[in-house]
ZALUMDO-937612 format. One record per residue (C-alpha): residue number from 1; x negated, y, z; residue in three letters. Coordinates in nm, 4 decimals. Each point is the difference from the previous one (the first is absolute). Layout:
<sites>
site i=NUM&c1=X&c2=Y&c3=Z&aa=Ala .
...
</sites>
This chain:
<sites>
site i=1&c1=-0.5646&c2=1.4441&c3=0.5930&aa=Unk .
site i=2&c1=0.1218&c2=-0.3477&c3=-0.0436&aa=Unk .
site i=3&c1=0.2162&c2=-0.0250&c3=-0.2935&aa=Unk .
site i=4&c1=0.3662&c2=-0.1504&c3=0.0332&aa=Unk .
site i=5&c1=0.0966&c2=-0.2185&c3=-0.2853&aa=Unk .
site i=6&c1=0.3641&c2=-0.1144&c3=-0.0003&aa=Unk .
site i=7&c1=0.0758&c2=-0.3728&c3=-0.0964&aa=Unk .
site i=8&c1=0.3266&c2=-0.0219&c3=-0.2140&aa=Unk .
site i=9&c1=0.0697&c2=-0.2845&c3=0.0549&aa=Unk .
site i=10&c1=0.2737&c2=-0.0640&c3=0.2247&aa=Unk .
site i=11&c1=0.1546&c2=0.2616&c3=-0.1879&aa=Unk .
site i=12&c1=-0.0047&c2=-0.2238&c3=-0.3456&aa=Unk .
site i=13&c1=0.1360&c2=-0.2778&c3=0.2368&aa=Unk .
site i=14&c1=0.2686&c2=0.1563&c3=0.0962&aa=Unk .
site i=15&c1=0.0919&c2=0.1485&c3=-0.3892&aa=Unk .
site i=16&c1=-0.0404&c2=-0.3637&c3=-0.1540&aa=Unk .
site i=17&c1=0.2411&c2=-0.0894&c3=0.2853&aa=Unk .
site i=18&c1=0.3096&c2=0.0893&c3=-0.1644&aa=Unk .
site i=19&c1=-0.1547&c2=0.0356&c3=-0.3988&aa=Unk .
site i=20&c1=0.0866&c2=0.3156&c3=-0.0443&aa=Unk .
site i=21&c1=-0.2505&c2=0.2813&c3=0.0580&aa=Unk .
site i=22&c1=0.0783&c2=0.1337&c3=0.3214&aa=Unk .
site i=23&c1=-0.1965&c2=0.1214&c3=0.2334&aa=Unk .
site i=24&c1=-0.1596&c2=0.1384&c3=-0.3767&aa=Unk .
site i=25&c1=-0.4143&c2=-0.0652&c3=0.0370&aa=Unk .
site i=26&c1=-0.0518&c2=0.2516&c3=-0.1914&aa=Unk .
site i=27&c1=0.1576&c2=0.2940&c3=0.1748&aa=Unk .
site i=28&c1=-0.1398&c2=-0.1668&c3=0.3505&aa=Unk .
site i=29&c1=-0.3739&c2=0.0397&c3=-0.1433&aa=Unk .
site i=30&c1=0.0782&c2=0.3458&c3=-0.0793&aa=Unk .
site i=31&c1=0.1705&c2=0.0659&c3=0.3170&aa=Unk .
site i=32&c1=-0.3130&c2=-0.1877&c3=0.2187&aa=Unk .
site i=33&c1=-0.2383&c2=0.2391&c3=-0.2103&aa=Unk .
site i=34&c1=0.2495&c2=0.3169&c3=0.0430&aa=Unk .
site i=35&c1=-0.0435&c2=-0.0809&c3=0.3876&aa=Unk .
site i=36&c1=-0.4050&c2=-0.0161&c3=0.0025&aa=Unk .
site i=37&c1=-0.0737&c2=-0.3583&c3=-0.0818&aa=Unk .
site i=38&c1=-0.3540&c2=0.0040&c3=-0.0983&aa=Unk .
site i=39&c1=0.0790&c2=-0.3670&c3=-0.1679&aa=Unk .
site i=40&c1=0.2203&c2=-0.2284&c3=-0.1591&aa=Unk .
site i=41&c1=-0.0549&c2=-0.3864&c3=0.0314&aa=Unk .
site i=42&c1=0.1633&c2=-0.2863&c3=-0.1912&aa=Unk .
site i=43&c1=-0.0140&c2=-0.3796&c3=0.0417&aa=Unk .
site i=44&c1=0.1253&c2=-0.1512&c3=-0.2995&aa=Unk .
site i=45&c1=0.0400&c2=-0.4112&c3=0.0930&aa=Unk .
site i=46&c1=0.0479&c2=-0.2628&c3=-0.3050&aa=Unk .
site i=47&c1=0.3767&c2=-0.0211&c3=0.1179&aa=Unk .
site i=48&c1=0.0926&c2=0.3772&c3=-0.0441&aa=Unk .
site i=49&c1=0.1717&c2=-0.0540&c3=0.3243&aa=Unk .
site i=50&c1=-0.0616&c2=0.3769&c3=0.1128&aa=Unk .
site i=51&c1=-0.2510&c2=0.2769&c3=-0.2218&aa=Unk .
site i=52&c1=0.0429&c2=-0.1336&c3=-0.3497&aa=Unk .
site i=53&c1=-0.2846&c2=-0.0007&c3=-0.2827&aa=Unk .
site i=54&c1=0.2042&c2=0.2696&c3=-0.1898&aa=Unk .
site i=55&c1=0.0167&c2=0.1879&c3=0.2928&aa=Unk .
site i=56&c1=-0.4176&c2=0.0869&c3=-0.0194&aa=Unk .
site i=57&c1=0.0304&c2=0.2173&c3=-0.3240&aa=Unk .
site i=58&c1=0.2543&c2=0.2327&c3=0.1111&aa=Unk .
site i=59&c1=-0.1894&c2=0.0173&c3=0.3392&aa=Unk .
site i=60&c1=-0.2764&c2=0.0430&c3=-0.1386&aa=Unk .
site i=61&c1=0.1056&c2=0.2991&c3=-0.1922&aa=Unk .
site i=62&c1=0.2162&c2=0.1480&c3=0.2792&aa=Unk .
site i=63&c1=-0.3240&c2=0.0072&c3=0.2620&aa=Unk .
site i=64&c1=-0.2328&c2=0.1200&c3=-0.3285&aa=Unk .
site i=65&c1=0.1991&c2=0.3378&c3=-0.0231&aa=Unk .
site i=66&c1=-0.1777&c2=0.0804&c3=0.3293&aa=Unk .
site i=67&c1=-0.3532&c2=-0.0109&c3=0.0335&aa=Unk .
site i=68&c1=-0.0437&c2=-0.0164&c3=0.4226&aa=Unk .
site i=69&c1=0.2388&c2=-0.3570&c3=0.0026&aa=Unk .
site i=70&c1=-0.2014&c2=-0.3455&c3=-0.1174&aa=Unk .
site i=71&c1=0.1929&c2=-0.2952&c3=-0.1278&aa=Unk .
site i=72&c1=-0.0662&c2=-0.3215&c3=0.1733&aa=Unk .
site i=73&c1=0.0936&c2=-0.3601&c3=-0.1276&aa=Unk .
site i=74&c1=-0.0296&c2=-0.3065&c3=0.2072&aa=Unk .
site i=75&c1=0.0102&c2=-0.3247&c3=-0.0867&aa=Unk .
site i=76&c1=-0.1818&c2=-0.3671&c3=-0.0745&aa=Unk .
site i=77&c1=-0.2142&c2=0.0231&c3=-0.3059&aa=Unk .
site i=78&c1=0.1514&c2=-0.2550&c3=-0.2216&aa=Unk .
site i=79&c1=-0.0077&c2=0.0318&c3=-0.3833&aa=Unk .
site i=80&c1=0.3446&c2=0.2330&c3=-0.0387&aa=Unk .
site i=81&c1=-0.0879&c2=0.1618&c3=0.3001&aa=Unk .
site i=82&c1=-0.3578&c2=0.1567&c3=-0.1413&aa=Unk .
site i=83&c1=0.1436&c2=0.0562&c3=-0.3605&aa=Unk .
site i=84&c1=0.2387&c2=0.2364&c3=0.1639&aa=Unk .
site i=85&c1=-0.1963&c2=0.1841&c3=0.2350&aa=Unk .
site i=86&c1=-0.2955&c2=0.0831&c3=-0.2336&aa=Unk .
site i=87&c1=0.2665&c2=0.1237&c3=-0.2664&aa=Unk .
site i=88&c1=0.1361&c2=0.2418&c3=0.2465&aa=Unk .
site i=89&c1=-0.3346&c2=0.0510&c3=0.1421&aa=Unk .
site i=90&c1=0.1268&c2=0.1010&c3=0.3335&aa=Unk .
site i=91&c1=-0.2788&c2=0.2480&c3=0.2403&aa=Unk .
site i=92&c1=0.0144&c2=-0.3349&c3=0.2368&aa=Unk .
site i=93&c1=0.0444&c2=-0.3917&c3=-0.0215&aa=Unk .
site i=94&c1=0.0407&c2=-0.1464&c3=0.3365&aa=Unk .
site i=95&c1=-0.0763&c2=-0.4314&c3=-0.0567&aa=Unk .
site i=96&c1=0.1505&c2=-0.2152&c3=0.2169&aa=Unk .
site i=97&c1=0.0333&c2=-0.3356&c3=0.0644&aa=Unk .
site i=98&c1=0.3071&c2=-0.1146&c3=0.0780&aa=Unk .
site i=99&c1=0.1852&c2=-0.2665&c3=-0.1977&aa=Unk .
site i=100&c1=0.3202&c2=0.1062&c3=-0.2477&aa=Unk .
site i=101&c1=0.2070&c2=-0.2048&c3=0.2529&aa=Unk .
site i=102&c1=-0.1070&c2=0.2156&c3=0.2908&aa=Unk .
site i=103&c1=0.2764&c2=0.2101&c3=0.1837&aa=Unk .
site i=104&c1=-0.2570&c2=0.2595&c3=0.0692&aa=Unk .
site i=105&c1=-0.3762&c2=0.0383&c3=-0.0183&aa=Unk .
site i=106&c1=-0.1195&c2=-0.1783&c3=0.3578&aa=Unk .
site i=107&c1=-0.3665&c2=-0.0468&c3=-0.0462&aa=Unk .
site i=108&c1=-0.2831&c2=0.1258&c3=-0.1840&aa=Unk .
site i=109&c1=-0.2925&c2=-0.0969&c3=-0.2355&aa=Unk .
site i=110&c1=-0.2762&c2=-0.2445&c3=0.0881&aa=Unk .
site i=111&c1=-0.2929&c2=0.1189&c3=-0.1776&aa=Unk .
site i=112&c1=-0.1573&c2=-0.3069&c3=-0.0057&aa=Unk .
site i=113&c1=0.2410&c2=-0.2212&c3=-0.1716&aa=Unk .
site i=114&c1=0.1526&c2=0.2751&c3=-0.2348&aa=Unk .
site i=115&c1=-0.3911&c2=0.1078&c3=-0.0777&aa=Unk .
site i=116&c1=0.0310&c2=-0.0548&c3=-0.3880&aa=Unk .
site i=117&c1=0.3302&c2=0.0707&c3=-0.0583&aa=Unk .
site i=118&c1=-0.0427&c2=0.3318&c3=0.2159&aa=Unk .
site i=119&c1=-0.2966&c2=0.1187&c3=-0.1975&aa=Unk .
site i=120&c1=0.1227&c2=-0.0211&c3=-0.3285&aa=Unk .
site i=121&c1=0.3238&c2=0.1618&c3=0.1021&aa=Unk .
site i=122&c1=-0.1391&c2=0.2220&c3=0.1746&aa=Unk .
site i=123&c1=-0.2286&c2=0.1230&c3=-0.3067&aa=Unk .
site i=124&c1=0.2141&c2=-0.0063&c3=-0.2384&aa=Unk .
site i=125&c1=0.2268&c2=0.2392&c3=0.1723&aa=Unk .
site i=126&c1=-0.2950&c2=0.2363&c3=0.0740&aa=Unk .
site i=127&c1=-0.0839&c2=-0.0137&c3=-0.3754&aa=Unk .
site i=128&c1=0.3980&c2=0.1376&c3=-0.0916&aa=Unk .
site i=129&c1=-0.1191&c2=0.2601&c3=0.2661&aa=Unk .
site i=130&c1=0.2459&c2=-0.1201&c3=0.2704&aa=Unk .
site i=131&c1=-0.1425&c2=0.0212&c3=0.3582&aa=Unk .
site i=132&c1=0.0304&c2=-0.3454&c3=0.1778&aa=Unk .
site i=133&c1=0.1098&c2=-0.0735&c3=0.3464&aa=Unk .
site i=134&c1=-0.0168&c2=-0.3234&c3=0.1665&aa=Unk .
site i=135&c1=0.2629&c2=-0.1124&c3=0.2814&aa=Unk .
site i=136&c1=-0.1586&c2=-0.1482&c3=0.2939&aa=Unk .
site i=137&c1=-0.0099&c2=-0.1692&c3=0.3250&aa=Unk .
site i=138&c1=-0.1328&c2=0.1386&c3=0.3355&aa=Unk .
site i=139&c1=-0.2605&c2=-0.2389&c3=-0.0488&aa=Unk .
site i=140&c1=-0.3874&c2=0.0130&c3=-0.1130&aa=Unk .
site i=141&c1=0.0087&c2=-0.3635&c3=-0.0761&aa=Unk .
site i=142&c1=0.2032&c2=0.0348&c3=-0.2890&aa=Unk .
site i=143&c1=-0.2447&c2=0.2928&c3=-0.1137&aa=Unk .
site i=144&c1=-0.2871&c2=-0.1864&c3=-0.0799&aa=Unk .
site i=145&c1=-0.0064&c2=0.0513&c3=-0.3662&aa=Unk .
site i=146&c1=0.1228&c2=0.3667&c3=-0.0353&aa=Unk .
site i=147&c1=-0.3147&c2=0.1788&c3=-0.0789&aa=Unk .
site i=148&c1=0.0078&c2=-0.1904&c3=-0.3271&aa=Unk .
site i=149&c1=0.3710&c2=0.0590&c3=-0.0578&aa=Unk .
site i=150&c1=-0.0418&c2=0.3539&c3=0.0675&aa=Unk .
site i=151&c1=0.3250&c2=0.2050&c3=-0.0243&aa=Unk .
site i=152&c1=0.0432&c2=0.3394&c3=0.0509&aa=Unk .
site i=153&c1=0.2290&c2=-0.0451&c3=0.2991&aa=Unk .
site i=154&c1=0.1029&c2=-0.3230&c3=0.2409&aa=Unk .
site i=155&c1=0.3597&c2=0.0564&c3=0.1718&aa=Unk .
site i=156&c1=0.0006&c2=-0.1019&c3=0.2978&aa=Unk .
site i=157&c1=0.3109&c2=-0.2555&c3=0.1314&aa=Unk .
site i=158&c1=0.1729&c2=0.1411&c3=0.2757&aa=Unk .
site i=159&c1=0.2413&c2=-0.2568&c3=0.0786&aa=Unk .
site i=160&c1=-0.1914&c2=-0.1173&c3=0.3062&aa=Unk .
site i=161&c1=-0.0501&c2=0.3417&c3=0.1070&aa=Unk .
site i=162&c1=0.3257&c2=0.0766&c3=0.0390&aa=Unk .
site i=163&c1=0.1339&c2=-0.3349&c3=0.1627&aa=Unk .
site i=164&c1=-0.2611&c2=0.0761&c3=0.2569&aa=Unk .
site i=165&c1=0.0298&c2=0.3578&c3=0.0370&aa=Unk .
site i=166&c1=0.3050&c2=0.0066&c3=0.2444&aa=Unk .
site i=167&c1=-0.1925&c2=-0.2215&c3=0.1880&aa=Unk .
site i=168&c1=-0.3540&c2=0.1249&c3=0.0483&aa=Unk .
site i=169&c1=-0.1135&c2=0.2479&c3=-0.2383&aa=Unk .
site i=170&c1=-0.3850&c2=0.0001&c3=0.0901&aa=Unk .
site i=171&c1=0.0358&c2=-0.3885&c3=-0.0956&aa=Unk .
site i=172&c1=0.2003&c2=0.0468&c3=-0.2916&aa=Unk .
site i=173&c1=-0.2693&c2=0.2183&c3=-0.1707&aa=Unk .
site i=174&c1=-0.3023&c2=-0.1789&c3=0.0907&aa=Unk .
site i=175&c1=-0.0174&c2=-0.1997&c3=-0.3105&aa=Unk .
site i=176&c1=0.0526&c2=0.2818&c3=-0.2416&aa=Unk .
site i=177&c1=-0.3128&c2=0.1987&c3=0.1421&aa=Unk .
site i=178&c1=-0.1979&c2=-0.3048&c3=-0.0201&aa=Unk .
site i=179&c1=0.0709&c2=-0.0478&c3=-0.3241&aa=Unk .
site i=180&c1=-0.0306&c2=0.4108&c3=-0.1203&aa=Unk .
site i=181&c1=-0.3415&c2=-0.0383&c3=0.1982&aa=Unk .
site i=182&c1=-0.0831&c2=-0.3079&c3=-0.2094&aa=Unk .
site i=183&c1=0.0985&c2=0.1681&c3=-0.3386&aa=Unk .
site i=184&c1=-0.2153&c2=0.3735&c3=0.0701&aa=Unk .
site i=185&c1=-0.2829&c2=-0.1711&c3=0.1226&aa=Unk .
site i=186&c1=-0.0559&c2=-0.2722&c3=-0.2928&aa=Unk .
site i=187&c1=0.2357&c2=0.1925&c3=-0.2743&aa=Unk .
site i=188&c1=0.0122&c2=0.3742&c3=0.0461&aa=Unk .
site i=189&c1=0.1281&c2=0.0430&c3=-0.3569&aa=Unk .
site i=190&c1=0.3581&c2=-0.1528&c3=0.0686&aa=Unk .
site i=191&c1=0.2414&c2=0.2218&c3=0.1640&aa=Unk .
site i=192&c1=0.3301&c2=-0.0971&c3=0.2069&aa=Unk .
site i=193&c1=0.3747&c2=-0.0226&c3=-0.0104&aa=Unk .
site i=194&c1=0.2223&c2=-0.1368&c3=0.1706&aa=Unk .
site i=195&c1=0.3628&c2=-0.1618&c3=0.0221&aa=Unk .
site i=196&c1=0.2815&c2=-0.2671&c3=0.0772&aa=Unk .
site i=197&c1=0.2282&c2=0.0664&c3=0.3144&aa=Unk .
site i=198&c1=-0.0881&c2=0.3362&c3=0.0823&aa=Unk .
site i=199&c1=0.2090&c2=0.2554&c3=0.1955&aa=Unk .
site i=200&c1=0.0834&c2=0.2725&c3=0.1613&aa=Unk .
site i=201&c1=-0.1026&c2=-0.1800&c3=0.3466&aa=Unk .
site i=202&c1=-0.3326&c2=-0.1046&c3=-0.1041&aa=Unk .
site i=203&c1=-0.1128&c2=0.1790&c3=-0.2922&aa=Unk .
site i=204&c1=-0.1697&c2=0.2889&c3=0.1970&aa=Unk .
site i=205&c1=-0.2048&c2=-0.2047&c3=0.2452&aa=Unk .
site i=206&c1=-0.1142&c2=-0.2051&c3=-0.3225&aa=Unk .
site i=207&c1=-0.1359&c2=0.2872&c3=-0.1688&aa=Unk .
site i=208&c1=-0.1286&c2=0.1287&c3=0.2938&aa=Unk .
site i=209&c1=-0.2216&c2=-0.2891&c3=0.0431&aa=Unk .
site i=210&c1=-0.1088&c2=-0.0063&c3=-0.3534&aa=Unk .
site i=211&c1=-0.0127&c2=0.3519&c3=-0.1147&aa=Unk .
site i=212&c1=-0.1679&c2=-0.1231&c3=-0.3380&aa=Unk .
site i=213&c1=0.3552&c2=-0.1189&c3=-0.1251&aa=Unk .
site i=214&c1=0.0232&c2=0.1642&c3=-0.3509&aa=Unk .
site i=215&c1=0.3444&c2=-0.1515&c3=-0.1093&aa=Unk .
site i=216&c1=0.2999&c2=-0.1747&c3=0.2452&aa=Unk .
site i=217&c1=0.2474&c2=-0.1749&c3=-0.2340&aa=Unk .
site i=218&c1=0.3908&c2=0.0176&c3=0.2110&aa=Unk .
site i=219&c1=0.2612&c2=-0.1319&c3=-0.1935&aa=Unk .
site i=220&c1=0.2858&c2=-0.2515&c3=0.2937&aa=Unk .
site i=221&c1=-0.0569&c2=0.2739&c3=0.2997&aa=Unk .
site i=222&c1=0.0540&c2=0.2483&c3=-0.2088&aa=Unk .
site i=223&c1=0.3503&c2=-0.0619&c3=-0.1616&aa=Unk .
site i=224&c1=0.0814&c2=-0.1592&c3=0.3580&aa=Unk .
site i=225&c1=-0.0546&c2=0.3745&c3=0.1350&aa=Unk .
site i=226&c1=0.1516&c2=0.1446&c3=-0.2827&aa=Unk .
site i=227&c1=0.3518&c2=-0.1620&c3=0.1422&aa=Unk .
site i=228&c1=-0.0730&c2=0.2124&c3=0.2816&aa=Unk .
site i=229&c1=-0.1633&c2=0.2940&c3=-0.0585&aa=Unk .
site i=230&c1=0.0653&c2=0.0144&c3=-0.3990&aa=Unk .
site i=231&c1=-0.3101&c2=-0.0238&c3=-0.2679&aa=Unk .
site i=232&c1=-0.0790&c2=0.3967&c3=0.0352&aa=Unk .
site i=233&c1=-0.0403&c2=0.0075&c3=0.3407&aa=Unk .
site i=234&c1=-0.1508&c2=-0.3490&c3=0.0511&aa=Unk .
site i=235&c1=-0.2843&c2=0.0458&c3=-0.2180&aa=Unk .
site i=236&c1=-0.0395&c2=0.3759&c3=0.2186&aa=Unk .
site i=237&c1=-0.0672&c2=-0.1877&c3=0.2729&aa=Unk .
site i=238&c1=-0.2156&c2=-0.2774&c3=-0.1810&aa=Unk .
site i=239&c1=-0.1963&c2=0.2975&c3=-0.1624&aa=Unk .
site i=240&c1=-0.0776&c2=0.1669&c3=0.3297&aa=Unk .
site i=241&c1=-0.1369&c2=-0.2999&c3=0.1270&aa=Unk .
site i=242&c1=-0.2521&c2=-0.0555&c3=-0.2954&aa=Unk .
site i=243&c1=-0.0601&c2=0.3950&c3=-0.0259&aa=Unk .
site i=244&c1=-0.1815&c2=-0.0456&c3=0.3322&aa=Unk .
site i=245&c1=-0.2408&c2=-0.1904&c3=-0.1354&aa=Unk .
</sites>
């Protein structure tokens, strides 16, 4: 089964908003878990502007009273940004590359010009214990150098996927088996996840396509449905999606 992590987010976004604590993070990780979550996610950027720094420990300690959800943190690996990480020694780091200035995270690592930065991050997390995952492109050219990065886990960037998929969904996946076909036949150690723009429309086929898919990592579609449908019964219908798998 393909494990749903919830990205919080949108949900800090809209809290910092107003300064006060409402929606309260807190009682929405508890809630998300409550509701079958199998994940948490949090993308602290330099600015604070949505899931703060303080945020992680109380997270942290929320998704550690129950021993089926992981705790995932995103985010570049500057200075600050490892310090805290390794001292709440999360079960997953996701490194990405985007810049503190960036309105959302729109591309991913090129192994090749990130190759020494990459590995020492990379290790040093692994030494705290701390599975790594990599955000990437649909693209082996950017892949050159990943058998001597070596994480755990590579998330795939399914931005392109899902501008495409409305369009032609045979064409919109074709890059992300190449790329899964690349990674098991030259490193069958690293394992797959998945995120960014992911729905109810287009999750299914995705994971269809790539049964492999440990993790998918739904934060904007998800609060978007919640409007609708409300959090309980949005993540029911997320959850029977990724149950098929």
């Amino acid at each position: 089964m393909t494990q749903l992590s919830v990205n919080l987010n949108k949900f800090a976004l809209i809290r910092n908003s107003r300064g006060i604590n409402v929606p309260d993070l807190f009682e929405i990780t508890k809630r998300c878990i409550n509701f079958g979550a199998q994940g948490i996610t949090l993308h602290p950027r330099p600015d604070e502007r949505h899931a703060k720094f303080t945020d992680l420990p109380i997270i942290s300690n929320i998704v550690n009273q129950n021993t089926n959800v992981e705790f995932n943190i995103e985010g570049y690996p500057s200075p600050k940004f490892i310090k805290e990480v390794i001292s709440i020694k999360p079960h997953q780091v996701t490194l990405v590359p985007d810049p503190p200035e960036a309105l959302t995270s729109s591309f991913g690592w090129d192994c090749t010009k990130h190759k020494s930065l990459l590995i020492d991050v990379v290790r040093n997390f692994q030494q705290n214990n701390i599975r790594v995952s990599l955000f990437i492109n649909p693209s082996i050219e950017t892949l050159q150098n990943l058998s001597e990065i070596l994480p755990e886990r590579i998330e795939l960037y399914t931005f392109d996927y899902a501008k495409e998929f409305q369009m032609n969904q045979e064409s919109a996946i074709k890059n992300y088996l190449k790329v899964v076909d690349f990674i098991q036949t030259n490193i069958p150690s690293i394992s797959f996840n998945a995120g960014h723009d992911l729905n109810l429309n287009n999750l299914e086929f995705f994971l269809k396509s790539i049964p492999i898919i440990k993790e998918v990592s739904i934060g904007h579609a998800i609060i978007c449905d919640a409007m609708e449908f409300g959090l309980e019964k949005t993540l029911e219908k997320y959850l029977a999606i990724t149950k098929k798998n």
